[in-house]
C-alpha positions in Angstrom: 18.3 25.3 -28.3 19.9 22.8 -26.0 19.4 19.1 -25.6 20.4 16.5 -22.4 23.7 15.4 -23.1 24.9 11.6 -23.0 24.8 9.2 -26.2 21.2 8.0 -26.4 19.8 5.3 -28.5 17.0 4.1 -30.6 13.6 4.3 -27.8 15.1 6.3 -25.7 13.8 9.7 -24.4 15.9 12.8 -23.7 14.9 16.8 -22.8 15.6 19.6 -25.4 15.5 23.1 -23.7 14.0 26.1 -25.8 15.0 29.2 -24.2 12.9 32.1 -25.7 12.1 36.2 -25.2 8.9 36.7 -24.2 7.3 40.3 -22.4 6.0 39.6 -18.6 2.4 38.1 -18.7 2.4 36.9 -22.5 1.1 33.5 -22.7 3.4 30.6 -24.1 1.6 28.2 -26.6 4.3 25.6 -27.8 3.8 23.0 -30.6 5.3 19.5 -30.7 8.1 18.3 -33.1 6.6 18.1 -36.7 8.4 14.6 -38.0 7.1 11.5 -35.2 8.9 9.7 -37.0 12.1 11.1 -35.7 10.7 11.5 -32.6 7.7 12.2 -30.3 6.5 14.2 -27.7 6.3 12.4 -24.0 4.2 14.1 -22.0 3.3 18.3 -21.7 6.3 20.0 -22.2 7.2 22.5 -18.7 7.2 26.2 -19.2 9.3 28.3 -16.6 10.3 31.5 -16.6 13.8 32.8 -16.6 13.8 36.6 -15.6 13.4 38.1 -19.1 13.0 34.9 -21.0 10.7 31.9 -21.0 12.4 27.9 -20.3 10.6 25.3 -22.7 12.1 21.6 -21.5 10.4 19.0 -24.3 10.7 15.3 -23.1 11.1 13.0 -26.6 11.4 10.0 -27.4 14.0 9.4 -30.1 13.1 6.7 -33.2 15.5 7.2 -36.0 19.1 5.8 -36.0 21.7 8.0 -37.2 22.1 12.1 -37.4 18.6 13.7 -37.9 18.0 17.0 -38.4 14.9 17.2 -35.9 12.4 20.4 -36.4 10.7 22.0 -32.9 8.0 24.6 -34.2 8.5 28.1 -32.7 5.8 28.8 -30.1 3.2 31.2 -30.1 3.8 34.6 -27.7 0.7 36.1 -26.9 1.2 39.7 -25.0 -1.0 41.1 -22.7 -1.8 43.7 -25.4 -3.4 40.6 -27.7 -0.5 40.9 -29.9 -0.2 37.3 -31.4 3.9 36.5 -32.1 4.3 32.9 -33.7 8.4 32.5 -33.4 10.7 30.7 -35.8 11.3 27.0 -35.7 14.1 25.5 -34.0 17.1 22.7 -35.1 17.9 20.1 -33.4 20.6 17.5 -34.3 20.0 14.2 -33.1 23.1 11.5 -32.9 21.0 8.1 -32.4 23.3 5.1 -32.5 21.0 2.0 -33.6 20.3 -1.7 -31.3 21.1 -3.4 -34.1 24.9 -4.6 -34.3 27.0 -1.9 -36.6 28.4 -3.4 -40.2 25.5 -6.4 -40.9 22.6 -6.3 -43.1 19.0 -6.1 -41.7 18.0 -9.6 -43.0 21.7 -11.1 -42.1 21.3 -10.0 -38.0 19.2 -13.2 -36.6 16.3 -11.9 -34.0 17.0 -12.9 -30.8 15.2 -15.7 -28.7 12.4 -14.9 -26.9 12.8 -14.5 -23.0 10.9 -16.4 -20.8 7.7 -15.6 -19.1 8.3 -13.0 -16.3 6.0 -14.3 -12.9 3.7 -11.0 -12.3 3.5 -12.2 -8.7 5.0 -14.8 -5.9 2.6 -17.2 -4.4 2.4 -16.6 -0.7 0.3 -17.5 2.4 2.0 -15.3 4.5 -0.7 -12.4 3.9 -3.1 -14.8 5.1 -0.8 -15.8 8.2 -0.8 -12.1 9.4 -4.7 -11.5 8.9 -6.4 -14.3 9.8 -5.3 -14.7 13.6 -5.8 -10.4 13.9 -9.0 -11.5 12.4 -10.4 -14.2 15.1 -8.8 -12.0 18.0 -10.9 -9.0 16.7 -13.9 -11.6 16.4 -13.9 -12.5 19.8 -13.3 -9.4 21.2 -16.8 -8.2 19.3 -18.5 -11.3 20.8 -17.1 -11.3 24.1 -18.8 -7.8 23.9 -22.2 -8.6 23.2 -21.9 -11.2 25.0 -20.9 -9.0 28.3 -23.6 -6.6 27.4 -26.7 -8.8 26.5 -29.4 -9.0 23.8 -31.3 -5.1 23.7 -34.3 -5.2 25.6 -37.2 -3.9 23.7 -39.5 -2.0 25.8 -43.4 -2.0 24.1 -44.6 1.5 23.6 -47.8 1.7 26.1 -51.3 2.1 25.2 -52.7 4.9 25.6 -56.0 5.1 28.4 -58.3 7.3 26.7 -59.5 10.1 29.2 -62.9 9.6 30.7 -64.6 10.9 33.5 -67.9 11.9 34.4 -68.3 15.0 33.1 -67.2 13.7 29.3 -70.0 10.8 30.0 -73.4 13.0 30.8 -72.2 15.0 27.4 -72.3 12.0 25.2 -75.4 11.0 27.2 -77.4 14.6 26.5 -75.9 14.0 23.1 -77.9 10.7 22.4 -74.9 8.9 22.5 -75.6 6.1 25.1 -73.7 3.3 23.8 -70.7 5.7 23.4 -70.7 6.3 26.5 -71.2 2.3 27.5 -68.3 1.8 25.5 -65.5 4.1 27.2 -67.2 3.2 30.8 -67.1 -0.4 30.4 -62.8 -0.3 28.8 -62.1 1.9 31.9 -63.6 -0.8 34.4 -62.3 -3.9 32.5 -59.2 -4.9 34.6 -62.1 -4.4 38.1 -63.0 -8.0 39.3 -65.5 -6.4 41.3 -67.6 -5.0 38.1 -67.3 -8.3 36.1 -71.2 -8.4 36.5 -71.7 -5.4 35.3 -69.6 -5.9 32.4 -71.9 -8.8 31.3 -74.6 -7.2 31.8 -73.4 -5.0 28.8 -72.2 -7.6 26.7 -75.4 -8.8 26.8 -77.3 -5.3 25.2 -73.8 -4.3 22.9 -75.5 -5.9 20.2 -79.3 -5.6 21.3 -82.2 -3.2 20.7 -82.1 -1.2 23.9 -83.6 2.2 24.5 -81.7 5.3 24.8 -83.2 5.6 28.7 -81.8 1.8 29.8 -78.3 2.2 28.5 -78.3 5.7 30.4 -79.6 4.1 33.4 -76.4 1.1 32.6 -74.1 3.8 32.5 -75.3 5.3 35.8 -75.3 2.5 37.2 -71.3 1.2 36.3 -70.4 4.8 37.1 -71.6 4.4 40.5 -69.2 1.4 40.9 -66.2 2.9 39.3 -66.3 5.9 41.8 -67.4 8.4 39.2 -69.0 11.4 41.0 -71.8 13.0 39.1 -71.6 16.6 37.6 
């Protein structure tokens, strides 16, 4: 058992290397020092291996002033064959010297004055100087973009014409369907000047009490003007 040499004092941390025998592949369980009030563990302690033996470095942190008889527990081997092996403890001799000055009593040794408050951070606009003109320059490059480009034209999706023709027509018409058929006829024809007439005509009986035989003779009659050939 080895420790970091140098004088260390009261808070301070210092390594202790445990060199140990241990078969290849056995696992390496270590324990931490069993009095924290000598001293505690800082952090996992690193296991490396050293040929035939095993390198434990513990990382304390030392309390007690004076020479202390610190205790490391011996790990625990465990073989590849599941043989458990829980190894003696370890001795460590600590020489701590003590922040307080040697030769006075505790209550005689006056506590010192407090220090003044640290500043966590130095006010500055110069973060502010750097950004904010990178800032506007990146501004007006985005606008001078846009503005080179234009505003997105949004093209209306078209309506669809639904398919007539004459053939479509006579069916609805055999099928009783007359005003069906008026319908369909009389959308087609609605951007034709030349039918406007006709187109009043069946404004005039969309809402009326027509036979099925006038609205077929209507329909005959508007497909005559569109150009609609007969079946």
């Amino acid at each position: 058992m080895t420790q970091q040499p140098g004088r260390v004092t009261v808070g301070d941390t210092l390594t202790i290397v445990h060199r140990i025998t241990a078969p290849p592949g056995a696992v390496v369980q270590v324990r931490a020092p069993e009095d924290s009030t000598l001293a505690t563990l800082v952090g996992a302690p690193v296991i490396s291996r050293e040929g035939d033996s095993v390198r434990i470095a513990y990382t304390v942190a030392v309390w007690a002033p004076g020479r202390n008889d610190l205790v490391m527990p011996g790990p625990v081997v465990i073989a590849m064959n599941g043989r458990v092996d829980t190894l003696a403890s370890a001795h460590v001799m600590l020489d701590v010297r003590s922040l307080l000055p040697a030769g006075q009593s505790l209550i005689k040794v006056p506590p010192r004055p407090a220090h003044s408050w640290v500043p966590r951070a130095d006010l500055t606009v110069m973060p502010f100087a750097i950004l904010l003109p990178l800032a506007l320059v990146l501004i007006a490059v985005l606008h001078w973009r846009w503005r080179r480009r234009g505003h997105p034209k949004t093209a209306g999706a078209p309506v669809p014409r639904p398919l007539v023709d004459r053939a479509r027509l006579d069916r609805w018409l055999d099928a009783g369907e007359s005003r069906l058929a008026l319908e369909h006829l009389e959308w087609l024809t609605r951007s034709r000047e030349d039918m406007a007439e006709w187109r009043r005509r069946v404004d005039a009986v969309r809402f009326a009490r027509c036979s099925e035989s006038e609205l077929a003779d209507l329909v005959s009659e508007g497909c005559q003007h569109a150009g609609l050939a007969g079946s």
